[in-house]
N, C-alpha and C positions, 0 to 999 in steps of 0.2 A: 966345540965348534959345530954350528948347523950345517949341514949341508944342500945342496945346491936346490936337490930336488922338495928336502923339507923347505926351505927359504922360497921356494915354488908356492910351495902347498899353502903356507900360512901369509901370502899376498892376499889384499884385497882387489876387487874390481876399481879400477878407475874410474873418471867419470870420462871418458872413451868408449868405454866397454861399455855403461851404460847408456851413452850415445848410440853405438854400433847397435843396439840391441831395440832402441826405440826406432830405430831407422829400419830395422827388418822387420818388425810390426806392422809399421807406418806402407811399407812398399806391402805387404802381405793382406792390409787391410784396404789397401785401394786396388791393387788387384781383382781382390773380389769384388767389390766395389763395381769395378768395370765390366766384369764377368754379370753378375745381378741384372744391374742397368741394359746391359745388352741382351740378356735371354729373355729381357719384355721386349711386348711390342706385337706387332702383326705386321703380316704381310702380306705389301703393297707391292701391285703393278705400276710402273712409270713410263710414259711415253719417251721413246728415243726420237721421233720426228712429228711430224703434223700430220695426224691422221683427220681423213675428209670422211662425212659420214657417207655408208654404205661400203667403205673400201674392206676389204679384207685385212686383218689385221695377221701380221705376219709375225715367227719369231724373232727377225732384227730389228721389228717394231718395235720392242719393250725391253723390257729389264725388270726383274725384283729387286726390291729394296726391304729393309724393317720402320718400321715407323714406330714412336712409341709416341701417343698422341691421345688427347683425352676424345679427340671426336669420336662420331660412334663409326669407325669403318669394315665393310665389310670385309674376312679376311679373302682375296683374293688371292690367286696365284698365276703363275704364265699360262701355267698349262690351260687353264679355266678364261682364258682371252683369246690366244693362238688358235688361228681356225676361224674365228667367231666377225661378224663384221659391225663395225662401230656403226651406232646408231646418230652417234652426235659428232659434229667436228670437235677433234680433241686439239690441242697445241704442243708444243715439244714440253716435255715434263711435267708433263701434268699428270696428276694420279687419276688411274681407270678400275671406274667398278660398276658390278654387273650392272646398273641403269643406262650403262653410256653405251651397254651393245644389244644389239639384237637379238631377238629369242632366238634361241638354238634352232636350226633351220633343218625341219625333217626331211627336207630335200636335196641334202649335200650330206659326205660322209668323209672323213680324212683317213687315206690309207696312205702306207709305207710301202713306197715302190721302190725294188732293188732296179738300178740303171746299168748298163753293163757297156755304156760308154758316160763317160763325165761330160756333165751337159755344159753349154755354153755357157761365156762370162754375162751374158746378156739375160740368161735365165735366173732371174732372181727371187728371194719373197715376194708376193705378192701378182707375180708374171703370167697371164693364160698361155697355157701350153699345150701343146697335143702329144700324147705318149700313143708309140708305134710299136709293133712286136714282130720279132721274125725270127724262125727258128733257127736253132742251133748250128743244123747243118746246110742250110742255105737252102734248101728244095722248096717250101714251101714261099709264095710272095709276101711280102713285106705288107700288114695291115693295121690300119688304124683302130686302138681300142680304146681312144678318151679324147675326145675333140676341145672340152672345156675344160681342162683341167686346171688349177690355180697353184702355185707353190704356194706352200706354207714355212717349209723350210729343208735345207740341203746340210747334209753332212757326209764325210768322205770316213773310212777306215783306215785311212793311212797312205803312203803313195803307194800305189798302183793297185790299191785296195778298192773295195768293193763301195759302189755310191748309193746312200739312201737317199731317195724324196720324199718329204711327206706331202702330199696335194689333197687335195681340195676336190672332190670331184658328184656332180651330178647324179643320184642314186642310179639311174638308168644307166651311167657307166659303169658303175661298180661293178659289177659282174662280171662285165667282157677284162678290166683290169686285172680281176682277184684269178680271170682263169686265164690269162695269159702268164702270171706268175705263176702257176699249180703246173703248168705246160710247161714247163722250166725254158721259156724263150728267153731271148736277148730285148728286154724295154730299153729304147731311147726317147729319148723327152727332145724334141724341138719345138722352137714358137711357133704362137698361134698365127695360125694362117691368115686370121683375119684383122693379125694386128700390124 
């Protein structure tokens, strides 16, 4: 008499088994397949709204995408837009590359101002602002150190956490900005006066 686990042993594969086994191939081979296909490509900037020429282009103006495309495109990135002001009117989704913006402008520079109050809902990408400073412990008056300042873009550290801006600001401010942060004062961002 054979027993159970010999009667095991000397079965052959079905033709199930040999199904099952072309079928995790088949998934295993298109996998990569997917994987391949998606690590080409370059990456493109796309428009989220209609940018006007001259405007500032701001971070919730765009988006990265990959492209895999035989044209020749330049590979772009956010960072390499953000800051920067479109030279041409762009449309909502359209791809931007460096021809569509203006030379890098020696005359502005983007820093990252800690806010020590969260700025208004009204302050957005793209908004001139004026950033104020006043000391810590109240003695000193309350003074202006960026009259033109532009967002470029806002983010919070969590609730009740600390606010960065990044703006946009006129070389002749930079200085009084970089040493009101050095002076560990209190920056608040409100709109511009003359909008």
């Amino acid at each position: 008499m054979v027993s159970r686990r010999q009667a095991w042993a000397q079965r052959k594969p079905t033709q199930r088994a040999f199904l099952g086994f072309a079928l995790i191939g088949v998934s295993v081979a298109g996998t990569a397949a997917t994987i391949a296909i998606n690590s080409d490509g370059t990456t493109a900037v796309m428009t989220n709204r209609v940018i006007t020429a001259g405007s500032l282009i701001s971070e919730a103006d765009v988006h990265e995408v990959r492209v895999s495309s035989t044209e020749a495109l330049s590979e772009v990135n956010a960072a390499d837009v953000v800051g920067r002001r479109a030279s041409v009117d762009l449309a909502i989704n359209s791809t931007v590359v460096i021809d569509h913006l203006e030379p890098a402008s020696l005359t502005t520079s983007v820093v990252s101002v800690p806010l020590s109050i969260a700025p208004a809902e009204s302050i957005i990408p793209g908004r001139r602002i004026e950033l104020w400073a006043m000391s810590s412990d109240g003695v000193e008056p309350v003074r202006l150190v960026a009259r033109n300042a532009v967002v470029v873009s806002s983010r919070s550290s969590g609730f009740g956490g600390e606010v960065m801006m990044d703006v946009s600001l006129p070389f002749r401010e930079v200085h009084s900005v970089l040493a009101a942060i050095g002076a560990n004062t209190r920056i608040v961002a409100t709109t511009a006066s003359s909008e």
